[in-house]
N, C-alpha and C positions, 0 to 999 in steps of 0.2 A: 555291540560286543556279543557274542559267541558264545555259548555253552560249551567250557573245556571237555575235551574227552578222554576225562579222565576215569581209571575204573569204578572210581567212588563216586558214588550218587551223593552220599550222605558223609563227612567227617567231623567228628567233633573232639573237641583238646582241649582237655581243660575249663569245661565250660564251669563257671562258677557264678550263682548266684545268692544274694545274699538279704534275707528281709527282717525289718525291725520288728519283726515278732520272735525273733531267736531264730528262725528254722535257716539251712544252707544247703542250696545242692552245691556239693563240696565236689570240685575236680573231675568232671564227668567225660572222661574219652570210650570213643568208641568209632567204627566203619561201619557205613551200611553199604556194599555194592550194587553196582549198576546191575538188575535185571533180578534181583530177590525182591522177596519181601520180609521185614522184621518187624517182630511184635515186639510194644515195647512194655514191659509188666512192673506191678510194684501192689503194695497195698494205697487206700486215702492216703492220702498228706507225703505219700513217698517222695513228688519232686517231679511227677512226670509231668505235668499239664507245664509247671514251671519249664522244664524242657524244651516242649513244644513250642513254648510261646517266645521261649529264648531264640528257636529256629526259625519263626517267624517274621521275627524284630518286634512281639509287641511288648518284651521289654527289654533294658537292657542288661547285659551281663557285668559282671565284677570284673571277670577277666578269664582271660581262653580264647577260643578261636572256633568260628562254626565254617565251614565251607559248603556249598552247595556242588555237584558238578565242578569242583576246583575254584569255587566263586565264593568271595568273603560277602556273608550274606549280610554285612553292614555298608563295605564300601559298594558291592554290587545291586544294592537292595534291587531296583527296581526289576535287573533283568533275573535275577535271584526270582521274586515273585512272579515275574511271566511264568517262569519255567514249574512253579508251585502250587499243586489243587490240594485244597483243605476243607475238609468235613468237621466239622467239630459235635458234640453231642447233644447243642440246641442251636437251634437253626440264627445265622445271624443277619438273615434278609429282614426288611420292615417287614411288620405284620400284617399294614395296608395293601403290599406290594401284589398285584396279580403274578401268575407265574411267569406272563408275559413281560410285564415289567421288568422282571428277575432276569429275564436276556438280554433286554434291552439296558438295562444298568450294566449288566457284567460286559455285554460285547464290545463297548467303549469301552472297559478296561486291560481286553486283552487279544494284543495285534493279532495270533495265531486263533480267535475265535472261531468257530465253525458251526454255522445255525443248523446244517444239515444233522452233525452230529449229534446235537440238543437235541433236536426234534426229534430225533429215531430214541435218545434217552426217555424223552415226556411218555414217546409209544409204550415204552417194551415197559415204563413203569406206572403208567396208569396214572399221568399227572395231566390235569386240564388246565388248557394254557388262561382259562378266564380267572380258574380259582385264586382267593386268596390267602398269602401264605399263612392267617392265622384260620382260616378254615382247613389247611391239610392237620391229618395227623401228626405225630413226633417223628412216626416212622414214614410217613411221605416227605416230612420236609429234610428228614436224611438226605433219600433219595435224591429232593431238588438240589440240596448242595452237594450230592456228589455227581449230579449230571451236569453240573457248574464245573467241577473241579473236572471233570471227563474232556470237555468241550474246548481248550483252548490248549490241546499237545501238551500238556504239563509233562516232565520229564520223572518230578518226583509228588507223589503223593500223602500226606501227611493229614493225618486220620485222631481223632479224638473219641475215642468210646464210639466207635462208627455205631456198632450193633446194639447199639443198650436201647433203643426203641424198635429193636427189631423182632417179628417173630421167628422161629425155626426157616421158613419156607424161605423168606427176607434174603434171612444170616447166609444161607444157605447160597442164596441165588449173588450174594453181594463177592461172598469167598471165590464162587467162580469168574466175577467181572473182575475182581483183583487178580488172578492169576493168569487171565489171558489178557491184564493189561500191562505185565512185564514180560510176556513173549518172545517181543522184539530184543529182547536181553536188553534195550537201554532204558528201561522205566524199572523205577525203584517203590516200595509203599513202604511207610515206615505208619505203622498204626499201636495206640493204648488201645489195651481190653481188660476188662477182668473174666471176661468170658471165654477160658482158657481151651474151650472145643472149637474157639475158631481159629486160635494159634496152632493147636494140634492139625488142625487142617489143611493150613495158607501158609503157616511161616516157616520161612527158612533157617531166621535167624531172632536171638532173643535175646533182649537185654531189660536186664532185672535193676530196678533202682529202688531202692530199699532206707527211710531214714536219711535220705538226702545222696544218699551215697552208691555210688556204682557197687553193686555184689556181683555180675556177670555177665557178659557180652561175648556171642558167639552163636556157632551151628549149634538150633533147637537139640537135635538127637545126643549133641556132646552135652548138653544141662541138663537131658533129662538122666543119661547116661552116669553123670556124674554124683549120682544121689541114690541111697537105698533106703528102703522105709524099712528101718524093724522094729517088729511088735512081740508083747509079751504081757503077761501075766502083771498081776500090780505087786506081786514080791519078786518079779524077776529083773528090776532096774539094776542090772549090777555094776561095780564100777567100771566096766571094762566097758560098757557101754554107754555109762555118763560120761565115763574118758574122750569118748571119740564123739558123743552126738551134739550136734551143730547146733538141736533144738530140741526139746521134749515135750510134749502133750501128755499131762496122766489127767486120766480119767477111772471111775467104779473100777472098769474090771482088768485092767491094764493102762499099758503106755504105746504111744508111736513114740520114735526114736527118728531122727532124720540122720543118715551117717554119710559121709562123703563113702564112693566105691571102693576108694581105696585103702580106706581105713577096717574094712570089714573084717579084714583078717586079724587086725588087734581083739578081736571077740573073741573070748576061749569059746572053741568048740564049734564055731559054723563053718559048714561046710559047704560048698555047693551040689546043690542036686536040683536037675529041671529047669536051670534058669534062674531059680533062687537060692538060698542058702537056709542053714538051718542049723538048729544047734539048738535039740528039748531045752526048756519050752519055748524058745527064743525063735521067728523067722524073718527072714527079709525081705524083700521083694521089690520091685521096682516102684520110685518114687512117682507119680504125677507133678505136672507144673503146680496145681494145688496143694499138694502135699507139701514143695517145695517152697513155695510162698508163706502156706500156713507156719512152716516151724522154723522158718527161719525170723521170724515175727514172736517168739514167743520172750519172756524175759530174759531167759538164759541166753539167747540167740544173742538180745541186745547187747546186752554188758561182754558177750566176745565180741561183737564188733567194736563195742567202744575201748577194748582193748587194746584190738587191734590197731 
């Protein structure tokens, strides 16, 4: 069987799962296209790894539909997984294993293997094929799984907190090998981070899972677009802008306010000037993906969603 070609690298519909400790990721759709990359964000316990693992197969879903490249990654498993390299944020080779080892296990698993390609990965990252993988580092044995996940044409890439053993220079050099490895427009990455300067970076597209639950999915610049921070004074909370904000932060000497863009004009009195808006002693300014995370996470955040 064939890898459909179809636009979507990544479809997911409805995915639902559900665990006996109460929590659910509840109805989770969204698209990743063939040839971007998407970051996929949340705070702990949001539901992402759950996500991932759901993509995977390594567990199963309530109900929904994942497709890979057009491919039901349950009834297609196996060609589903050729076509899939995965990093996750600790290494899951044995710890016994020489690095050499680690090729020789993987290349039996995957028809399109290429030792040439490996080998030029080991160079450019400074892995010795005798070491073993519990004498690498956290942040070498990244590397070893993603010179796994590089070696065998994967079509889609699927990533777990890639960078969290990584230093700046790492992160740095990993952002560039992601983005010249969808070039071709038909490779896709779909990676969790909490390290939001590398979605600023690399990604195309975002989707936020939040309490189990889809909060957003789309082009990064339309979510960050879609948000204004405004700050004030700790007697300047006024209703007009408890009215509209998604989430609040007070602290000593003021408040951040998270406000959808479009709502800003409910504010008596701001105006725009420079790019932001303003209105003594009230101003706004553009949200960060942090910003956005952080207050959409606050209690008042919660109980709107669970309104909603």
């Amino acid at each position: 069987m064939t890898i459909d070609q179809s636009p979507m690298a990544l479809s997911i519909t409805g995915a639902t799962k559900h665990y006996d400790s109460g929590f659910t990721l509840d109805d989770v759709t969204f698209d990743l296209p063939a040839g971007y990359i998407m970051g996929l964000i949340g705070p702990n316990g949001a539901g992402k790894s759950t996500l991932i693992k759901l993509i995977l197969n390594m567990i199963r879903r309530d109900a929904g539909e994942i497709h890979v490249f057009g491919l039901d990654n349950l009834a297609d498993e196996e060609t589903v997984k050729e076509n899939l390299g995965v990093v996750f944020d600790s290494s899951y080779f044995i710890e016994t294993w020489t690095v050499n080892k680690v090729e020789q296990t993987m290349a039996a698993m995957y028809l399109a293997w290429n030792h040439e390609t490996f080998d030029n990965y080991l160079k450019r990252f400074g892995l010795d094929r005798k070491k073993r993988v519990k004498e690498l580092s956290r942040g070498m044995q990244m590397k070893l799984m993603l010179a796994v996940a590089l070696s065998h044409d994967a079509k889609l890439l699927v990533l777990d907190e890639p960078t969290s053993g990584l230093d700046v220079l790492a992160r740095d050099e990993l952002m560039d090998i992601l983005q010249n490895y969808i070039t071709d427009g038909e490779r896709s990455v779909l990676f969790s981070t909490h390290i939001t300067a590398d979605l600023e970076r690399a990604a195309d597209f975002i989707t936020y899972i939040t309490r189990g639950k889809l909060y957003f999915t789309g082009p990064k610049d339309e979510f960050e677009e879609s948000f204004r921070l405004v700050k004030g004074g700790p007697d300047d909370l006024a209703p007009d802008v408890k009215g509209v904000a998604v989430g609040v932060h007070r602290y000593e000497t003021g408040f951040d306010a998270l406000v959808r863009t479009e709502d800003l004009g409910k504010i008596g009195g701001l105006k725009a000037e420079g790019g932001q808006h303003w209105a003594a002693p009230l101003t706004a300014e553009p949200a960060s993906i942090d910003d956005i995370i952080r207050l959409t996470n606050t209690d008042d955040a919660a109980r709107a969603m669970e309104v909603a």
